[in-house]
C-alpha positions in Angstrom: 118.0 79.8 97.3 114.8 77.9 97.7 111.5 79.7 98.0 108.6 77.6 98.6 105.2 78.2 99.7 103.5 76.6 103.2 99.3 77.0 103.1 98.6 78.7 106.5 95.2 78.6 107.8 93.8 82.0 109.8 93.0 79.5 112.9 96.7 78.3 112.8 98.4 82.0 112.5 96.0 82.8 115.2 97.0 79.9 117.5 100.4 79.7 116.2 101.7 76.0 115.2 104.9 74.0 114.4 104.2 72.0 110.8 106.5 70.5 108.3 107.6 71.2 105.0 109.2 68.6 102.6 112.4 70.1 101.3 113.7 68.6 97.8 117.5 69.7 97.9 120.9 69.2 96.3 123.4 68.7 98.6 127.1 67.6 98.4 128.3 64.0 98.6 131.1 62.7 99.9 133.3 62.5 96.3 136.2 64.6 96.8 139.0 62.1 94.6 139.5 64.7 91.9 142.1 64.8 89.1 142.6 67.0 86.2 141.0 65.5 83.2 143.0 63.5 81.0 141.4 65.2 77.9 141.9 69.3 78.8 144.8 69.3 81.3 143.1 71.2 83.7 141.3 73.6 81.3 138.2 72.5 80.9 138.4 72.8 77.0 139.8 70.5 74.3 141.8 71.3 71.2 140.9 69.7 68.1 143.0 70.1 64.4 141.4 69.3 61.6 143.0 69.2 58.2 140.6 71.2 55.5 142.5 71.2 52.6 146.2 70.7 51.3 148.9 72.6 53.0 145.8 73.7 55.8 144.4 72.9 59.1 141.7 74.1 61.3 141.8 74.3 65.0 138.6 74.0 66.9 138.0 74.5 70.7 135.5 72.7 72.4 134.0 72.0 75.8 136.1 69.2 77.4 133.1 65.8 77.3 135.0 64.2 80.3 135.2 66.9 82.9 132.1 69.3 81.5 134.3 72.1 81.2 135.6 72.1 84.8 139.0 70.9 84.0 138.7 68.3 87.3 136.7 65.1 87.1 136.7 62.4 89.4 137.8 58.6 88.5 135.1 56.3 87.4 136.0 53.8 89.8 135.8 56.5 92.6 132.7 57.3 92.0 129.5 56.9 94.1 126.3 55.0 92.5 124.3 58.3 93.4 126.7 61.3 92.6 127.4 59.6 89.2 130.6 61.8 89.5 128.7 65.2 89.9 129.6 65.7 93.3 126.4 66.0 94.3 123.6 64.1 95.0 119.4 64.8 95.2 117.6 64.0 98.9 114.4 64.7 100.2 114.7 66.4 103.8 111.9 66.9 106.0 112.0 70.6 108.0 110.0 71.9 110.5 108.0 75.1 110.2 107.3 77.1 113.7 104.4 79.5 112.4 104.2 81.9 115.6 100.8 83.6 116.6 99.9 87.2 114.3 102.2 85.9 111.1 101.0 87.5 108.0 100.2 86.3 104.6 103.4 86.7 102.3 105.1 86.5 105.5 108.7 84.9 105.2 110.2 82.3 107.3 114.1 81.9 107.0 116.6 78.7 107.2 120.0 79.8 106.4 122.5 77.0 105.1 119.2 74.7 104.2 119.1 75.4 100.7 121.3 73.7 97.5 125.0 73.0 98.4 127.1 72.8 96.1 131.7 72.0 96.1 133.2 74.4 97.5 130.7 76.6 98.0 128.6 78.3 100.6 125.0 76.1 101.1 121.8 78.8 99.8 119.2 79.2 102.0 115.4 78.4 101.9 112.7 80.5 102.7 109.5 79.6 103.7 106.5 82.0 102.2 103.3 81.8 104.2 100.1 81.6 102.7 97.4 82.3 103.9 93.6 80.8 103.1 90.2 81.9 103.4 87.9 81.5 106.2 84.4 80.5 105.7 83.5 82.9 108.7 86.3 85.7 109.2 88.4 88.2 106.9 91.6 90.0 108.3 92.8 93.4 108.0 95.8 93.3 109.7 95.7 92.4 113.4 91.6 92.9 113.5 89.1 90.5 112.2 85.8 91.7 110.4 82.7 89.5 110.1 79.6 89.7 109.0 76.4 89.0 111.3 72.7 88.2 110.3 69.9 89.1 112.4 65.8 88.8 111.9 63.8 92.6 111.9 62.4 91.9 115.0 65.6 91.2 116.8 67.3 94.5 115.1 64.5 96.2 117.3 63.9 94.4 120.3 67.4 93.1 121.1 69.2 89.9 120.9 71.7 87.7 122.1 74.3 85.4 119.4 76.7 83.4 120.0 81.1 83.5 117.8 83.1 80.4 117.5 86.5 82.2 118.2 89.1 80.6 115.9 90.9 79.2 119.2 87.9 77.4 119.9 86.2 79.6 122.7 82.4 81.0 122.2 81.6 84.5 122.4 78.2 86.2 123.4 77.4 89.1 121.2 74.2 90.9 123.1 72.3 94.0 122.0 69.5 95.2 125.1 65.8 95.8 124.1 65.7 99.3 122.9 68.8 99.6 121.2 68.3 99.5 117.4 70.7 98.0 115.2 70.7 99.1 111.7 71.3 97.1 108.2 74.8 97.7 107.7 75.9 98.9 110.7 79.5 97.8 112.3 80.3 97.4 115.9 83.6 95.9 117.5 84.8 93.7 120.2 87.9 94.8 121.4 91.4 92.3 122.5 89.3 89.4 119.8 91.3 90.4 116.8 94.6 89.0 115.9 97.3 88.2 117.9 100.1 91.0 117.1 102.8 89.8 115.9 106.2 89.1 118.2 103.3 90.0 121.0 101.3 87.9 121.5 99.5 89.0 124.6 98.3 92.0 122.3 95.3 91.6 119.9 93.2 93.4 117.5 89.2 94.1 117.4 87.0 91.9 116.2 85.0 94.0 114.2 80.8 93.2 113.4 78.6 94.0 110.3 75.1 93.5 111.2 73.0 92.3 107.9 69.2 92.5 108.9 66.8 90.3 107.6 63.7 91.8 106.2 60.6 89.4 105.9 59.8 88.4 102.9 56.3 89.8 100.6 52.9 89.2 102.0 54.1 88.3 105.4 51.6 89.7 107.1 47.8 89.6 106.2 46.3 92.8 105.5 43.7 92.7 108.7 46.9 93.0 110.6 49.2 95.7 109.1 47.1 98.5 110.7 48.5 96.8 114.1 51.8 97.0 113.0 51.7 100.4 112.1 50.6 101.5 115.1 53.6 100.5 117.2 55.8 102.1 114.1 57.1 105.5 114.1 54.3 107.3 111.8 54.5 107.8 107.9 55.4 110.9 106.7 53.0 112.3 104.8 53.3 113.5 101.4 51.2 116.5 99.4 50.3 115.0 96.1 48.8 117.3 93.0 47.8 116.9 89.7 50.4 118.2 88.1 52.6 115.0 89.5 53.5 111.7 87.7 52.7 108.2 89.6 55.4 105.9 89.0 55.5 102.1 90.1 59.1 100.9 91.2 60.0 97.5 89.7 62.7 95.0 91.0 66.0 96.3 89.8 68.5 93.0 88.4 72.3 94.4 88.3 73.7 92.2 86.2 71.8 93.1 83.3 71.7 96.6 84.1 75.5 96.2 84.1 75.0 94.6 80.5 73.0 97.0 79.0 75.5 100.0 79.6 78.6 97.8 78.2 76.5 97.4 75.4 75.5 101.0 74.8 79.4 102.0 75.0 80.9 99.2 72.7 77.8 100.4 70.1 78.5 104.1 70.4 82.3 103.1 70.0 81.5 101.4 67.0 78.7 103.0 65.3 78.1 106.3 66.8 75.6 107.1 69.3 72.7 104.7 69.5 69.5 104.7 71.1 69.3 102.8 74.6 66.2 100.9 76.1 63.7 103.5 76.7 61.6 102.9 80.0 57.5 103.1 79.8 56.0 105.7 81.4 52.4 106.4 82.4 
């Protein structure tokens, strides 16, 4: 049984295509002139006696070197140049792939009788895994498709129009009306633009939308102007501050060497007992 492995891209189990796969295969030639082999008889095994000492032998059974141990071998002058009296012979055969519309990754494709043949018996079969690669814009989940959408501040407020490249090639028109706010991070759906099911073509998941607003960057806006801003912004909520209160000034936070600092801390406390960690300044 052969398994290889076809690269499938999402556009092509979305469309569904035929493509090729080149099969290397052992399949049986046309050398069927057997005898038994003059060596074994038939048995596959040869007897050897060898003399050890006076008056004593020793007999030795070994794997017959003309017919391999099958106890049939075929006359050199019978044989084929490519068989080389194997029965069998190495070609390279082309087969076609038919990848319908929804297939899966890890999906298996089936060819009964195309595998390895060999005399007298029944040919294996290959199998065709699919797999499937990335996509620069779309991930799947099943039959939907989720995405991931940027938009500017001003358009999560005021509305928008944007434009899809469907993976069949058609353009979508994604529109949010003045008034509706869109949120960072929040998810929306296009129904019947998902996948096509599988064996069904005519059905389809939901393309589903993550909405990834873009904040303007520091110092954006000169100070004369802010109060403008503000004024068309919901108003701040004000907050009662005493004496008895600490002031504290937020700094940018860098994950990666947070991350650091607590593998570190639990690889020294493992090792030499509890330790102390980076103490922040306060005021």
């Amino acid at each position: 049984m052969n398994v290889p492995e076809i690269p499938a891209l999402l556009a092509k189990n979305y469309q569904g295509v035929n493509t090729i796969s080149p099969q290397l295969s052992q399949v049986q030639n046309l050398e069927r002139i057997l005898d038994w082999s003059s060596y074994s008889k038939g048995r596959g095994t040869q007897i050897h006696i060898q003399q050890i000492g006076p008056g004593m032998v020793q007999q030795i059974q070994t794997v017959c070197i003309e017919c391999k141990g099958q106890g049939e071998c075929i006359n050199p002058k019978d044989r084929c140049e490519s068989g080389s009296g194997t029965r069998v012979t190495r070609k390279k055969k082309i087969i076609e792939v038919h990848v319908e519309k929804g297939m899966k990754d890890g999906q298996k494709i089936l060819f009964h009788g195309e595998g390895n043949q060999e005399p007298e018996l029944e040919p294996g079969d290959v199998i065709i895994v699919l797999d499937q690669k990335d996509h620069s814009v779309f991930q799947r989940r099943g039959h939907d498709l989720i995405m991931k959408m940027k938009i500017q501040l001003s358009e999560a407020l005021c509305g928008f129009k944007k434009t899809i490249k469907t993976l069949d090639d058609r353009t979508l028109v994604i529109t949010s009306k003045s008034g509706e706010v869109v949120k960072h991070g929040d998810l929306k759906c296009v129904c019947n633009e998902g996948m096509p099911v599988y064996k069904e073509p005519l059905e389809k998941g939901m393309l589903i939308i993550q909405f990834l607003v873009v904040f303007p960057k520091k110092h954006w806006l000169s100070p004369e102007k802010l109060p403008q801003l503000e004024a068309l912004l919901l108003p701040r909520q004000k907050v009662r501050i005493t004496d008895d209160m600490e002031q504290v000034e937020p700094k940018e936070f860098n994950p990666g060497k947070q991350s650091w600092r607590q593998h570190r801390e639990a690889y020294d406390e493992e090792h030499d007992g509890p330790q102390a960690g980076v103490q922040c300044q306060t005021a």
